[in-house]
C-alpha positions in Angstrom: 114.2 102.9 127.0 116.7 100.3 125.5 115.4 98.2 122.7 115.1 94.9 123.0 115.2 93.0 119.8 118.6 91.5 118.5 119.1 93.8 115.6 117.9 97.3 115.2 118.1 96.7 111.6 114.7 95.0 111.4 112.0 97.3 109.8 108.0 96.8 108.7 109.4 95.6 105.1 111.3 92.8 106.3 108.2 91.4 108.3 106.0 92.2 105.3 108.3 89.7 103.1 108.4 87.2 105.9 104.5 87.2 105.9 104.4 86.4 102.2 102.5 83.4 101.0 101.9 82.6 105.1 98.8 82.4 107.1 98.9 86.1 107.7 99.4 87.4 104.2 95.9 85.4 103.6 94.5 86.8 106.3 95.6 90.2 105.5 97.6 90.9 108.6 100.1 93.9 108.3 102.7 94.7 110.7 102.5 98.9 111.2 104.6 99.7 114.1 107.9 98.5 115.6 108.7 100.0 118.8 111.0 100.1 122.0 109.4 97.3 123.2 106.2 96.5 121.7 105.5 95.4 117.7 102.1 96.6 116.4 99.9 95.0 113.5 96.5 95.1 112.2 94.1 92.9 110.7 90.6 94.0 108.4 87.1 92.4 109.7 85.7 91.3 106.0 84.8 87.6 104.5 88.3 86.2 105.2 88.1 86.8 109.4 84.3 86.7 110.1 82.4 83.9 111.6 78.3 83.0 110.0 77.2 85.2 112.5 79.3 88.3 111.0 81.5 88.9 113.6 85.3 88.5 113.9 86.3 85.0 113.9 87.7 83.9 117.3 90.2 82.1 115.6 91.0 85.1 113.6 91.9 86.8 116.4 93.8 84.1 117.9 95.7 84.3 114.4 96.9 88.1 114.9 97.9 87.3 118.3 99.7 84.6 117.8 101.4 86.0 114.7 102.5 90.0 116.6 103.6 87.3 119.8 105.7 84.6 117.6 107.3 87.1 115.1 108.3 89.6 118.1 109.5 86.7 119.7 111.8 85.8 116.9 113.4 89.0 116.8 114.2 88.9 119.8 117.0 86.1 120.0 119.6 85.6 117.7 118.1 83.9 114.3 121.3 82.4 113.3 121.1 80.5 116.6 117.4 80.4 117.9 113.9 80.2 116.9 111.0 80.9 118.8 107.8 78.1 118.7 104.8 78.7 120.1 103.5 76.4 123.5 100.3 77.6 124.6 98.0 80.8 123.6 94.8 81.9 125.3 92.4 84.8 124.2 89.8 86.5 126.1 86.9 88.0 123.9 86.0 91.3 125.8 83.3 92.7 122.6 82.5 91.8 119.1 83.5 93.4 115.8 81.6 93.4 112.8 83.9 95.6 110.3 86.6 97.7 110.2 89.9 96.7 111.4 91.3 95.4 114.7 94.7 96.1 115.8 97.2 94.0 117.8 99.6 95.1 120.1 102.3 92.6 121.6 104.1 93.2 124.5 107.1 91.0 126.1 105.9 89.9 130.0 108.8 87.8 130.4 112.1 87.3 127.9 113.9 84.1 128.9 116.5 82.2 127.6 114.7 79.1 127.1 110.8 80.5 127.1 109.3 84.0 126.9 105.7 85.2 127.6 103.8 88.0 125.6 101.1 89.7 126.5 98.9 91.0 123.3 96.1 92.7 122.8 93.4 93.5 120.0 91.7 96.8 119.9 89.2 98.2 116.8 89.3 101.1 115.4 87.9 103.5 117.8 90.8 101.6 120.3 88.1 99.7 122.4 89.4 96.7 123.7 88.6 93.5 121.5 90.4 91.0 123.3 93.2 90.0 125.2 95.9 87.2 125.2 98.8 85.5 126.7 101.3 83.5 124.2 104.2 81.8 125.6 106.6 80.7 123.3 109.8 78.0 123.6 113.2 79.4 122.8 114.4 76.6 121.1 117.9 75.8 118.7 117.1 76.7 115.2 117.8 73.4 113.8 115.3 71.9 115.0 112.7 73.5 113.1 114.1 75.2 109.7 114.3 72.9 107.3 117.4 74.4 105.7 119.0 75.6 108.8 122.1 77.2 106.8 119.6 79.9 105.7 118.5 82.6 107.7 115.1 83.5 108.4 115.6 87.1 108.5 116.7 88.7 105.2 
């Protein structure tokens, strides 16, 4: 299968610099798999992603999707040119998780030139399903959302 992000340069230590001092860096997120077509992260259950009752927070998970859709999203357009903004997301909870880890795994359902849909979804760590979601994401001109849009957002 043919890749299909813009550069075949990116790796897991360029995302883990992008996710510094961000919403996933708090939550702990970390990126462990880039593939053909697919981008791979996981996320720990513990104080920062649990809910009163002690489960995973909803919006946790919400969190790792949206993070594994947006980011694979943005690598694949040009980042000179394009960035990629998220429009909707919806989550399915399928079972709870009270520790461990969960992992995320994004997958493109549609790549468009102006919109693209990804289909992700959150295992734990004996791989049963967690949940499952659908982000779709605008495809938009770059300088309308960096604020210095000289500099690049990938290293």
């Amino acid at each position: 299968m043919h890749p299909i992000w813009y550069s075949l340069d990116i790796n897991l230590d360029t995302l883990h610099e992008l996710s510094k001092g961000t919403m996933s860096e708090h939550l702990g997120i970390i990126f462990t798999e880039i593939g053909p077509d697919y981008l791979k992260a996981m996320m720990p259950v513990n104080e920062k992603t649990r809910q009163p009752y002690g489960l995973l927070h909803g919006g946790a998970s919400a969190a790792l999707a949206e993070t594994l859709g947006s980011v694979a999203a943005a690598l694949v357009v040009n980042p000179e040119e394009k960035a990629c903004v998220g429009m909707e997301i919806n989550l399915n909870h399928i079972r709870p998780v009270r520790e461990g880890r969960v992992h995320g795994l994004a997958r493109p359902l549609h790549i468009g030139k102006t919109t693209q849909v990804w289909d992700i979804r959150i295992s734990d760590d004996r791989n049963k399903l967690v949940s499952v979601s659908r982000l779709t994401v605008a495809v938009i001109d770059r300088t309308q959302v960096m604020k210095n849009p000289d500099a690049s957002m990938l290293p």
